[in-house]
Residue, then its C-alpha position, 0 to 999 in steps of 0.5 A: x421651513x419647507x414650502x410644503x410644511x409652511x404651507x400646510x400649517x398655513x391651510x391649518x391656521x386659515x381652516x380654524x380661522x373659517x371654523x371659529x369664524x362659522x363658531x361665532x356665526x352659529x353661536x356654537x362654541x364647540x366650533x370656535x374652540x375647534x378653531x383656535x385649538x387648529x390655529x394654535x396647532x398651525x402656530x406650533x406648527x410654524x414655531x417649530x419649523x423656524x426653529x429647524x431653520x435657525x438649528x440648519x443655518x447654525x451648522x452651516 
């Protein structure tokens, strides 16, 4: 994984935590979804990367 990919998907996944959190602060449910859709994005985001890690270290 590059460093600038982890790191966005990293940016991803604290940016929906603070949204979710904000969510359950205000009672507003549309930001607490918002929030977990960003950190499953960010999840998806890391799973495919490793798996561009494990396909480079295969063909090595």
């Amino acid at each position: 994984m590059s460093l600038e990919d982890k790191a966005k998907a990293t940016a991803k996944n604290i940016e929906g935590k603070a949204q979710e959190a904000l969510g359950n602060v205000t009672g507003d449910p549309e930001d607490k979804a918002k929030g977990k859709a960003k950190q499953a994005e960010s999840a998806v985001r890391h799973g495919l990367e490793d798996v561009k890690d494990n396909v480079k270290k295969e063909l090595k």
